[in-house]
C-alpha positions in Angstrom: -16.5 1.4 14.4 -15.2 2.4 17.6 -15.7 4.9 20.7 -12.8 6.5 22.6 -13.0 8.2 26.2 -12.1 11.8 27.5 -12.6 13.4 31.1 -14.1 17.1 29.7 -16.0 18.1 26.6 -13.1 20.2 25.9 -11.0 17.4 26.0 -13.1 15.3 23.2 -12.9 18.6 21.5 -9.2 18.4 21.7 -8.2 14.2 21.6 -11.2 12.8 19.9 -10.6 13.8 16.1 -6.9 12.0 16.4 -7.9 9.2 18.7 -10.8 8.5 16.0 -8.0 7.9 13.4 -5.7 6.0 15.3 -8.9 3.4 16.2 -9.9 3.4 12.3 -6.5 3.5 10.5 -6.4 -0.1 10.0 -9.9 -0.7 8.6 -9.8 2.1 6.7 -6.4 0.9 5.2 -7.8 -2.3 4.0 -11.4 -0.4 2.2 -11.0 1.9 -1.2 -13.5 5.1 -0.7 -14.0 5.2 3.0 -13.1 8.0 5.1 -13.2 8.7 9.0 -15.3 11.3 10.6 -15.2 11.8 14.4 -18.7 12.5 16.2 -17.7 14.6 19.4 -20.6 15.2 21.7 -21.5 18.7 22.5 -21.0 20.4 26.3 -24.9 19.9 27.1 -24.3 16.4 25.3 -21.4 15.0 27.0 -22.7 12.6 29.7 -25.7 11.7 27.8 -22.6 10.3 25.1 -21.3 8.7 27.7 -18.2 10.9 28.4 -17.4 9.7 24.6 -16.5 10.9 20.7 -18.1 8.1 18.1 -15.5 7.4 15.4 -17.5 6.6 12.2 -16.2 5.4 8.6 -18.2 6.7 6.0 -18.3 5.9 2.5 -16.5 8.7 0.7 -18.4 8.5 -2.7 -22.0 6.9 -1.8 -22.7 4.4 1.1 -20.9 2.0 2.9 -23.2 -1.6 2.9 -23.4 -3.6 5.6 -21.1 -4.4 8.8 -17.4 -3.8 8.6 -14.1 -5.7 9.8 -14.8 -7.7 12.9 -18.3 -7.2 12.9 -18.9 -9.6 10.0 -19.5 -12.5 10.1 -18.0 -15.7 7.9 -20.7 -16.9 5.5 -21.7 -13.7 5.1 -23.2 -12.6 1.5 -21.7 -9.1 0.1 -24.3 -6.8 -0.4 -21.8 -4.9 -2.6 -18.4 -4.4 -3.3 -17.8 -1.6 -0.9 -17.3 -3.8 1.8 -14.9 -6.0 0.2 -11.8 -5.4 1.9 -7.9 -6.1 1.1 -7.0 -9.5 1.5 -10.7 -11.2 2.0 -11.0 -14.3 1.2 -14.2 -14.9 -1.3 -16.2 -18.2 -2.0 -17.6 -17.4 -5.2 -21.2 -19.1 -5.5 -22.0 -17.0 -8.6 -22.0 -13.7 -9.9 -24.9 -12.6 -7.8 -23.9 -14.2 -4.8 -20.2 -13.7 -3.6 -19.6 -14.6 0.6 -16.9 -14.1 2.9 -15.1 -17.2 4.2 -11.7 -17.6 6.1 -8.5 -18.2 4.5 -7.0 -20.7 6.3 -9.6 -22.8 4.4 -10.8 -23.3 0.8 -11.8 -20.2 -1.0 -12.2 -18.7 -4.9 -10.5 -15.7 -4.9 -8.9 -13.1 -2.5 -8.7 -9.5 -2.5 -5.8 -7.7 -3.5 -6.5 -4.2 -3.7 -8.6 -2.1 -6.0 -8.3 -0.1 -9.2 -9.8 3.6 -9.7 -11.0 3.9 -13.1 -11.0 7.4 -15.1 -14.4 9.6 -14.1 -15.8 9.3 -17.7 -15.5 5.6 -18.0 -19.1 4.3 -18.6 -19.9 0.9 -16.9 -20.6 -0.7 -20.2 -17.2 0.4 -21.5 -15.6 -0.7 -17.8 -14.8 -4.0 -18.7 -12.0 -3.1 -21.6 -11.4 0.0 -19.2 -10.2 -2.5 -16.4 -8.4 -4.5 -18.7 -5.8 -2.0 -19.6 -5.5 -1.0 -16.0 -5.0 -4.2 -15.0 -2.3 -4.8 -17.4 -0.3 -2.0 -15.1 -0.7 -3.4 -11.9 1.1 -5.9 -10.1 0.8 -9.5 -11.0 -0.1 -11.8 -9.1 3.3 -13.4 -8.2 4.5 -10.1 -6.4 1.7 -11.3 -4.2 3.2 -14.8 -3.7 0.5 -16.9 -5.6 2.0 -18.9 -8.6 1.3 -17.3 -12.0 1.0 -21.3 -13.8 -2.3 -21.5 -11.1 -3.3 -18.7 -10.0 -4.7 -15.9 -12.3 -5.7 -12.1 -11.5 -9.3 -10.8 -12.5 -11.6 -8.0 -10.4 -15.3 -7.6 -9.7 -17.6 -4.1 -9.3 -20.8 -3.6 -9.0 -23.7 -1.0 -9.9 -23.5 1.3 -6.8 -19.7 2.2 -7.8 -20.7 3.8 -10.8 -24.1 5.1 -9.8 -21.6 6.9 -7.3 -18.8 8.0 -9.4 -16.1 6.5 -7.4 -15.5 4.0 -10.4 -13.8 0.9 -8.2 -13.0 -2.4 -8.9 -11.9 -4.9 -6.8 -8.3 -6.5 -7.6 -8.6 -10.4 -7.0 -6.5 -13.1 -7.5 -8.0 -17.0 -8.0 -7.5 -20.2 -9.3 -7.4 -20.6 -12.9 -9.4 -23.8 -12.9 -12.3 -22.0 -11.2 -14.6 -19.8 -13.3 -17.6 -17.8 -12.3 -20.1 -16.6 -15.2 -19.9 -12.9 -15.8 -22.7 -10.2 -16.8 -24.3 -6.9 -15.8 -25.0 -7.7 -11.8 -24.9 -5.1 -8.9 -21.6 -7.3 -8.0 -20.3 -8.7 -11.1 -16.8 -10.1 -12.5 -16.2 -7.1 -14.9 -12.6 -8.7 -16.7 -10.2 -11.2 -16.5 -6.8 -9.5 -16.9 -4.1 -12.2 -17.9 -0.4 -12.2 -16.4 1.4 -11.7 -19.8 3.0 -14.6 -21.2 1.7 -16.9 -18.8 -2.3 -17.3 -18.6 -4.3 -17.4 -21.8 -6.9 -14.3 -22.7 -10.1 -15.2 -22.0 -13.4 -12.9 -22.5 -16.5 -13.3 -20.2 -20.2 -13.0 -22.1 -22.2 -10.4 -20.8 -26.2 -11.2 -19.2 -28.4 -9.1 -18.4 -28.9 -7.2 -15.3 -30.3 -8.9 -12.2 -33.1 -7.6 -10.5 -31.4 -6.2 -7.4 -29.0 -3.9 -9.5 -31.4 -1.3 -8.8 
């Protein structure tokens, strides 16, 4: 993600690790399951690296797909949910195919934040699973989107569970603007109704597209 100087070896040795989380804080703080490792070149190694430490964000429970923060590009298609980050705007072309686009214009949903479901929570049961945890969170009128348009939901795909860190996504969209669910590597897993407000609705289930591997 980024690359910071020093003047010595021994001073990468020293800086590098901190500077590395001061040049990372911010993307890190808008992924779920990243953390930051610090590459600091060896003595021998130093001015072969440039007279630089690499600071890296690695996926903390399985990989991290595709480019992160500025290095993607609008239009872009989500290879998978880990690279979904907090406030992204999403044009929703189905639930295979879900692309970044910028806010300031039209979009389907937006990223609030993510959920962590429990460890034993099969993907087949993730669905009710998300449900009740959405029921806890915060709707989405703390966020400043109108409960009587707007309504809260989440997506996950294959690769969360495969890895065990259990993620979903926490979005927010118009309620006038469904996307079919089913078992896809990125899928809508739930829509979680603000109580009193927005009508239950359940999502049928298809089966699993051929890049879910």
């Amino acid at each position: 993600m980024a690359s910071v100087p020093a003047s010595s070896a021994e001073v990468a040795r020293e800086l590098g690790p901190a500077r590395c989380e001061e040049r990372t804080r911010e993307v890190r703080g808008r992924l779920a399951g990243v953390r930051g490792v610090a590459v600091v070149p060896a003595d021998g190694g130093f001015e072969t690296a440039r007279r630089r430490t690499a600071c890296l964000v690695l996926g903390a429970h399985g990989p991290v797909y595709g480019p992160l923060a500025r290095h993607r590009e609008p239009g872009s298609v989500f290879a998978d949910t880990a690279t979904m980050q907090r406030r992204d705007c999403l044009d929703v072309r189905s639930g295979r195919e879900v692309r970044l686009v910028s806010c300031a214009g039209r979009y389907d949903a937006q990223v609030l934040g993510f959920t962590r479901l429990a460890s034993d929570v099969s993907l087949a049961e993730a669905p009710a699973a998300a449900d009740r945890a959405c029921a806890r969170k915060v709707p989405p009128r703390d966020y400043g989107f109108d409960p009587s348009v707007y309504r809260a939901g989440s997506r996950t795909s294959a690769g969360t569970w495969k890895s065990g860190a259990h993620l979903a996504v926490r979005t927010v969209g118009r309620q006038n603007r469904g996307h079919h669910g089913g078992e896809r590597t990125m899928r809508r897993v739930l829509r979680c109704p603000v109580p009193r407000t927005v009508p239950r609705r359940r999502w049928g289930r298809s089966p699993s597209a051929a890049w879910s591997r």
